[in-house]
N, C-alpha and C positions, 0 to 999 in steps of 0.2 A: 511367459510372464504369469505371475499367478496374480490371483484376484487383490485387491487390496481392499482394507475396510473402509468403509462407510459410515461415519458415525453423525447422527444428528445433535443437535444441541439441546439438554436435559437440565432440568434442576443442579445437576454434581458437574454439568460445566456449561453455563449458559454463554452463550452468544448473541449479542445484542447491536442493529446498524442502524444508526440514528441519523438525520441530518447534526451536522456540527452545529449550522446557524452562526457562524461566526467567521470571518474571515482568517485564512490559513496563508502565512508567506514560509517557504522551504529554500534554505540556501544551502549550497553545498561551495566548500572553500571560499566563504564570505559573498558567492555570487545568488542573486536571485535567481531560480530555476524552477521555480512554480508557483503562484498566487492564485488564488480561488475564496470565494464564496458558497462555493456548492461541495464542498467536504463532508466525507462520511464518516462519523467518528464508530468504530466496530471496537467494543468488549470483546472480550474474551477470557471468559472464568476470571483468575487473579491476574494475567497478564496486565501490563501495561497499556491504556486505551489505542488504540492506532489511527491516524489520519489517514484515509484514501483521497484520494484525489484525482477528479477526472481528468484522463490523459491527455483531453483537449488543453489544458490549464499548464501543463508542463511546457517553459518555450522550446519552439521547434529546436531544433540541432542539440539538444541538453541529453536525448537517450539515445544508446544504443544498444542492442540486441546482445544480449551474453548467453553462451551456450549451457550457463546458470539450471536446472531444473528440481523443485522438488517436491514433496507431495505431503498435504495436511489432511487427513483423515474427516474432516470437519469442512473443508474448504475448496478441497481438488487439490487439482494440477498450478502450480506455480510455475509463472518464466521470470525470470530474470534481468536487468538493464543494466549498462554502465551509463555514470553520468559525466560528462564532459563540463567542466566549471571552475570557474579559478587557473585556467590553465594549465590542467591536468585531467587525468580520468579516476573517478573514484570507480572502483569493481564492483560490480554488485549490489549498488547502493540502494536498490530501485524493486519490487516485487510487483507482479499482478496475478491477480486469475481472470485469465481469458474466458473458460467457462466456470466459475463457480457452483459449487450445489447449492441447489434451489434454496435452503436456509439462510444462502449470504448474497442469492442474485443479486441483489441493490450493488452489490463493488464490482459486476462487472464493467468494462469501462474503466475503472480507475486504478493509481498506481500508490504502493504505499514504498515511504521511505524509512533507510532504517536508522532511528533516532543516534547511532554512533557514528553513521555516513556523513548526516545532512541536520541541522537547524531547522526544526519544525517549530515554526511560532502560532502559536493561535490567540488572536486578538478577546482581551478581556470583554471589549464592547459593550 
């Protein structure tokens, strides 16, 4: 295996993990499957903002293990979830980093959804 890069977050692509401060509900096939208060909203250069959400928050039986892997130069090692909801399985719907690099520690713990799987609502409040 050869080395992979390691890049940290720079002025030409910053990376930024915030509390959300707002409450987050996440449905997949109309069902709720995660509600939180304690959401991490992460930048990323022009990307899209992303919700994390600690894994606690997800209800139980909603993930399962997909043999999913892949790797952000920025971020680590990503795994993978299937979500179970609406009476079906969405593949893949689900991302974490188990160990994150030190730049984005704050999202270990949590699990980000991918906005064309799953209904990420974030409350205006």
């Amino acid at each position: 295996m050869t080395d992979r890069p390691i890049h940290e977050p720079s002025p030409s692509h910053p990376i930024t993990v915030v509390p959300t401060g707002r409450h987050v509900v996440v449905r997949v096939n109309g069902d709720v499957v995660a509600e939180t208060d304690a959401a991490l909203t992460l930048q990323e250069a022009s990307y899209p903002a992303v919700q994390y959400i600690p894994i606690g928050d997800v209800l139980p039986g909603r993930l399962s293990p997909s043999d999913t892997a892949t790797y952000c130069p920025f971020k680590g090692d990503a795994g993978y979830f299937d979500v179970t909801a609406g009476g079906s399985t969405v593949t893949d719907a689900v991302w974490t980093y188990r160990e994150p690099y030190p730049a984005v520690a704050q999202i270990a713990g949590h699990v980000a959804f991918y906005p064309d799987k799953a209904d990420v609502s974030v409350d205006d409040g």
